[in-house]
N, C-alpha and C positions, 0 to 999 in steps of 0.2 A: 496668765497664770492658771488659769483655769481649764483651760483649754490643753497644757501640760498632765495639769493634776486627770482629766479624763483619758487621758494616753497612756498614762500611769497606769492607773486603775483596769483599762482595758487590758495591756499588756499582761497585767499582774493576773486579771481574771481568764486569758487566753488557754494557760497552758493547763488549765483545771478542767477545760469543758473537752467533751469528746464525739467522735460520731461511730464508735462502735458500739454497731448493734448486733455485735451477735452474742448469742445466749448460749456459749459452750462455758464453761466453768476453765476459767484463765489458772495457771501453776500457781501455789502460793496464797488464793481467792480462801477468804473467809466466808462467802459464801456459800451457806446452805441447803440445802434441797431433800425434803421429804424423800425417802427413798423406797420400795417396797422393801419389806425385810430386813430391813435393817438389823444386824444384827445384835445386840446386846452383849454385854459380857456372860450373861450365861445364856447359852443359846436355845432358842426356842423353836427353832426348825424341828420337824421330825410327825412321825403319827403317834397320834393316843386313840387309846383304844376304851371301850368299855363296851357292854353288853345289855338291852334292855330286852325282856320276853326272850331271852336268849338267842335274839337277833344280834349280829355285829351289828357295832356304833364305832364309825373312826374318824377325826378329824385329820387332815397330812397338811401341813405345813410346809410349802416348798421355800430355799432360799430366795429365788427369786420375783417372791410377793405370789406366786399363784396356790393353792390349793385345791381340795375336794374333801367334801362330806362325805362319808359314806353311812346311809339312812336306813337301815335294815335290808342293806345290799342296794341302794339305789343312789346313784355315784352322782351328788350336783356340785360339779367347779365350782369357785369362787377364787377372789385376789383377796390378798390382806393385806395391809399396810401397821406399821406400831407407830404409835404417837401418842405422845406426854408418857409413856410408860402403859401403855395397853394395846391390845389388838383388835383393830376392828378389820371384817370383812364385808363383802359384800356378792351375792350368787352372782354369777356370769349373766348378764341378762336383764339383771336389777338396777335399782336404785337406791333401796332400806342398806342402808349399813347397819351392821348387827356389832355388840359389843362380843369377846370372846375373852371371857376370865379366865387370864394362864394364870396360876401360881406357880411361879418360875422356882421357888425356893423347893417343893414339892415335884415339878414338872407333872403338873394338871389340869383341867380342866375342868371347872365347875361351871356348866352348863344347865339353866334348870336345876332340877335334882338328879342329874346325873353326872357323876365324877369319870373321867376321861384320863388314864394313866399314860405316860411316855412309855412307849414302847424299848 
């Protein structure tokens, strides 16, 4: 009987186990994945701009998670990613991630003390 009831149980547990291992995201997969850029219902791609010592100041936002600063004309990429509802980037090169306060309702940037407008 016992010996039944283990043939049972294997059978029953057979057709649950799998040996696919590949990591493409199957049709249908609930499956998630951090994505760069994600984009939100209102969108937050695009450049802001703002002016300090009457220097440009611009942040660009690209779709596809990369960017660039641009620092009183001195251009440093970075990627950014949004997660739980904020943007963080980080410079091409680095490793500090940096927070970046959109106010999405406003389409801004409050960085420091300076306000960063969508273009």
């Amino acid at each position: 009987m016992k010996k039944y009831l283990v043939i049972l149980l294997w059978a029953a547990l057979l057709p649950g186990t799998g040996c696919n291992n590949s990591k493409e995201k199957k049709e249908g997969s609930t499956e998630t994945k951090e994505a760069p850029a994600a984009k939100p219902a209102s969108d937050i791609t695009g450049t802001y701009a703002t002016t300090e010592n009457n220097m440009p100041m611009e942040f660009t936002l690209n779709a596809d998670g990369t960017g660039s600063e641009n620092y009183h004309g001195n251009m440093r990429p970075f990627t950014w990613i949004q997660k739980d509802g904020k943007v963080f980037f980080k410079y091409n090169g680095e490793t500090n991630e940096f927070e970046l306060p959109i106010d999405m309702d406003k389409a801004e940037i409050h960085y420091g003390s300076l306000v960063y407008k969508k273009k």
